[in-house]
Structure formats: structure tokens, C-alpha cells
C-alpha positions in Angstrom: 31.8 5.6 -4.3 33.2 9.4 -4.6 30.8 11.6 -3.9 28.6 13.5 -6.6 28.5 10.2 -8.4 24.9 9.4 -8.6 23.8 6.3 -7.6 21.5 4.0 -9.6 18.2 4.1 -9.4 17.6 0.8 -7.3 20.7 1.1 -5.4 20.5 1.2 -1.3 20.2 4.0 -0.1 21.8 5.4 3.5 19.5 7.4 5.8 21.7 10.7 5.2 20.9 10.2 1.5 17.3 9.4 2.0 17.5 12.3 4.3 19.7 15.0 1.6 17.4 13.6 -1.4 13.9 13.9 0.4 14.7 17.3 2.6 13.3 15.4 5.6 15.7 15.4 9.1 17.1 11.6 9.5 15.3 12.2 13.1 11.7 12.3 11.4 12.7 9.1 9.1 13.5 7.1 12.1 10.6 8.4 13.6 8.5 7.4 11.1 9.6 4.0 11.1 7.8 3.4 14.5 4.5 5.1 13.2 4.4 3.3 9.9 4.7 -0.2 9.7 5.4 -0.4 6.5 8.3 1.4 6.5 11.2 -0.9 7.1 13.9 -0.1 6.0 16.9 -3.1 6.0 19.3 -3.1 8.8 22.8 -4.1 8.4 25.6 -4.6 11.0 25.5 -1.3 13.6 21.8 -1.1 13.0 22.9 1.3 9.7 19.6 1.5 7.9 19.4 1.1 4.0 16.4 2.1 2.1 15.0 0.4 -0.9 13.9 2.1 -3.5 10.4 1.0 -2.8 11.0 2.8 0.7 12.2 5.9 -0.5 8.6 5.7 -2.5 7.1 5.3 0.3 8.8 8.4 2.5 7.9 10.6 -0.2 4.3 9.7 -0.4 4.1 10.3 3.4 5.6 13.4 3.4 3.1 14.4 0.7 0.1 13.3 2.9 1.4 14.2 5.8 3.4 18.2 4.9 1.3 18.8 1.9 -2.3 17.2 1.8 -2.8 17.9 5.3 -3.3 14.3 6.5 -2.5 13.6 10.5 0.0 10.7 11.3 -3.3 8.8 12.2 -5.0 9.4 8.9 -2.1 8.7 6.9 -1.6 5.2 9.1 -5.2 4.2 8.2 -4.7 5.4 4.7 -1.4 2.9 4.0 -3.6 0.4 6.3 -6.8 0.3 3.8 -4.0 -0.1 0.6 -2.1 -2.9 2.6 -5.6 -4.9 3.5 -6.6 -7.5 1.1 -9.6 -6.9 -1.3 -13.0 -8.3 0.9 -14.1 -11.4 -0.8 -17.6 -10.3 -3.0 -19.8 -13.1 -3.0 -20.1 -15.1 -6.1 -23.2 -14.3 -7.9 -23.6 -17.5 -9.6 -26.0 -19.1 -7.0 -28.5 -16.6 -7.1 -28.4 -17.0 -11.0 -29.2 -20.5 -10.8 -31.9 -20.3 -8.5 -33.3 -17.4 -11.3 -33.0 -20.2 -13.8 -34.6 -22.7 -12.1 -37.4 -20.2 -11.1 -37.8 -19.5 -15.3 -37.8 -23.2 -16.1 -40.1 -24.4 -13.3 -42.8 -20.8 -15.0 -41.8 -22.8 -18.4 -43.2 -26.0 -17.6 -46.1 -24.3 -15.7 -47.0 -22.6 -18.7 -46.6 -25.7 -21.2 -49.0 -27.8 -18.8 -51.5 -25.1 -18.7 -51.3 -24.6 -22.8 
């Protein structure tokens, strides 16, 4: 593809582009590839690395965190940690609203036997 053409928008992208597009050194991406698990970029023949768009998402929301909202590489790790971990399983509240029930009917009955 000449260059200056752009690419499309879910098009692979190359580290170097990644790298021109972002304003981040290719040294930092492939650092951040052994901080942030998420970050996986596919590997192709030669270990060249080609980014998804979904990656290049994700680069540019840890640059934010990291060079703009002050984060630490620690924070930001727990931070894409807690989005990555499924919801906690809230316990259903239909038992207790039986037993409730049960407690009504059971005042019910008291109350028609004592009528």
C-alpha cells in the first residue's frame, strides 16, 4: 500500500504505525505488552506484531491513564483487571420473598381463627 494512503479503520495495524498514529516510542508499546495482559497484539511470521483495532483502543486508553490522568502502571493494571473480571453473582432475592409470603399467610390464617 503507498504510503499516505490511509488505511481502513479495522485494518491491522504495524507497530511503527501504532507507534506514528499514537505518538508513543514502539519501545513503550512492547513494553507495555508485558505489563498489560490484555494487550496482545497478533504475531505473524518474524514475531512482526499487528494491532487490532480493538488494541490500538486499548493503547490509547492507557496512555490516557497512564501520561494524562496520573494513574501508575499498577493502578492502571488493577483498573483493566476490575473491567476484565466478571460481574459477582448477587443473590437471588426470590427466597427471602417467599419466606415473607409465607410469614403473611401463616398472620392471615392466625388472624381468621382468632376472628
Amino acid at each position: 500500500m503507498p504510503s499516505g494512503t490511509p488505511k481502513a479503520s479495522g485494518a491491522f495495524r504495524t507497530i511503527g504505525e501504532v507507534s506514528d498514529e499514537t505518538g508513543l516510542p514502539q519501545h513503550i508499546l512492547r513494553y507495555w505488552e508485558t505489563r498489560f495482559p490484555q494487550l496482545r497484539p497478533v504475531t505473524r511470521a518474524g514475531n512482526r506484531r499487528y494491532y487490532r483495532p480493538e488494541d490500538v483502543a486499548l493503547v490509547r486508553r492507557i496512555d490516557d491513564l497512564l501520561n494524562r490522568d496520573g494513574y501508575t502502571i499498577r493502578g492502571v493494571q488493577q483498573l483493566l483487571a476490575e473491567r476484565d473480571r466478571p460481574p459477582a453473582a448477587t443473590p437471588s432475592p426470590l427466597p427471602a420473598l417467599q419466606a415473607i409470603r409465607d410469614a403473611l399467610a401463616l398472620a392471615l390464617r392466625q388472624d381468621e381463627q382468632a376472628a
